[in-house]
N, C-alpha and C positions, 0 to 999 in steps of 0.2 A: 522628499517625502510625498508631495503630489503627482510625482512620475509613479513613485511605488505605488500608489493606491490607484491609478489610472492603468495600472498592470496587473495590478492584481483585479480589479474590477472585469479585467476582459478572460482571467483567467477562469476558465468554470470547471473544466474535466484535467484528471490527470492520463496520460496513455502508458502502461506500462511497457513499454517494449521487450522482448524475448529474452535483451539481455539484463533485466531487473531496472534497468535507468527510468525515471519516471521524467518523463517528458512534459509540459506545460501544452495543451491546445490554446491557443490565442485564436476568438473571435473576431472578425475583423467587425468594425461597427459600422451597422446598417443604420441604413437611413430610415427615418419615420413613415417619410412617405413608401417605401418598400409595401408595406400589408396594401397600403392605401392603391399601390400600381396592382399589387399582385388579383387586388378585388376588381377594378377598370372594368373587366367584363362584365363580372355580375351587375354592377351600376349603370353600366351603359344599356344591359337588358333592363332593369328595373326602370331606367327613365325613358328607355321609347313607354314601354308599356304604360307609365302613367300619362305620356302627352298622347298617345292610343285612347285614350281613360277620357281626358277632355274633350266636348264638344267643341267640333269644329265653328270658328268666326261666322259662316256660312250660316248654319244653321242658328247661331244665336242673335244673326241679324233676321233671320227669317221669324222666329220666335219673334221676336222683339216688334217686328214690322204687326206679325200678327194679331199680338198682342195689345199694339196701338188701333189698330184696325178695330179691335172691339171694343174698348175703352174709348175711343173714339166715336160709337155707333150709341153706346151708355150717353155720352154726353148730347150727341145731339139729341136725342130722345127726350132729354131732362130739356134744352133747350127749344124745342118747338113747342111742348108743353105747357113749359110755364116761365122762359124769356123774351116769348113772341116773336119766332123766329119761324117762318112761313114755310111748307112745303120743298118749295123751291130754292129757298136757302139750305136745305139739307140733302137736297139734288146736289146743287153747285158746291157745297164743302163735299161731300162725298165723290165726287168726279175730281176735285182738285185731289185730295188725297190721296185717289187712291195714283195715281201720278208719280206721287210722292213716295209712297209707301211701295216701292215697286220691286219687294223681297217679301214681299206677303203671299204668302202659294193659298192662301182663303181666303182671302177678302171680304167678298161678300160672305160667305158663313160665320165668320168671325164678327164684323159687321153687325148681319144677324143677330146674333146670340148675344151680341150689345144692346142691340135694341129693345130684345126680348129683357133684357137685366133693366133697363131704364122702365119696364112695366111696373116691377115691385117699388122700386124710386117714386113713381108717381102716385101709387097707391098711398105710400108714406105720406108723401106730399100731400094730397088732397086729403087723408084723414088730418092732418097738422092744419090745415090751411079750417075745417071744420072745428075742431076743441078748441085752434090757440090762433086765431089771424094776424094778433101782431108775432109772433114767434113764425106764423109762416113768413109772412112779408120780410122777415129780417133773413131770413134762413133763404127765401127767394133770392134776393139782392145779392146774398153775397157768393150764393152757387152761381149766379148768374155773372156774375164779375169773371168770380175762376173759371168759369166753363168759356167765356171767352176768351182768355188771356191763354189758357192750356190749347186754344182750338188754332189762335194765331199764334203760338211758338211752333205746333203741330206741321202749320204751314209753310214755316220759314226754311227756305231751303240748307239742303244739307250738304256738308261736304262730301265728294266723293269718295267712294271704299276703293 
């Protein structure tokens, strides 16, 4: 009985032939993957075009470099301000890093426009440091903690790409 119904399952069309006899068409069974091969093309266009679609490693180390470059520029600004950290100490981090940071196509403008953002930080800062001293003094201490420990991982070297 499971032959019959695996015979009849493949049967779908009858053919009548010229001389009245109806003949059975038997499909031969295709495999699942079949649609899946018969598509190969369209998916292999569809997946360049998405890694097409992604930024290239290149450019997201460059971002990235950049990126620190100015977040980097933010902090020491907050740190000569008000960690006491002199002039020349923001010469010598800023000549180490940029060393480091050597997929950064801005540097200095990136830099820059850190420094320029550690402006408004400072404003903040010295109006806090005016209404509330011990809220500055605590809010001091513990940016000052992180702004060095983010400045010495910054420094630690990296492995190569």
């Amino acid at each position: 009985m499971g032959a019959a119904r695996s015979v009849a399952a493949h049967k779908r069309f009858f053919a009548a032939p010229e001389d009245g006899h109806q003949e059975a068409i038997v499909y031969k069974k295709q495999s699942r993957y079949h649609a899946l091969l018969a598509l190969a093309p369209i998916l292999a266009l569809l997946l360049s075009l998405l890694l097409l679609a992604h930024p290239r490693p290149v450019f997201a180390s460059e971002d990235s470099d950049n990126a620190s470059a100015e977040a980097a520029g933010q902090r020491a600004r907050f740190a000569r301000e008000f960690c006491g950290g002199s002039e020349q100490d923001v010469v010598e981090y800023k000549d180490k890093l940029r060393k480091i940071l050597t997929e950064a196509s801005q540097f200095d403008t990136r830099w820059q426009a850190g420094w320029q953002r550690g402006d408004s930080d400072a404003i903040q800062m010295r109006s806090l440091q005016l209404n509330s001293p011990p809220e500055f003094a605590v809010r001091v201490k513990s940016n000052c903690d992180r702004i060095k420990w983010q400045a010495d991982n910054l420094l630690r070297a990296r492995p190569p790409k």
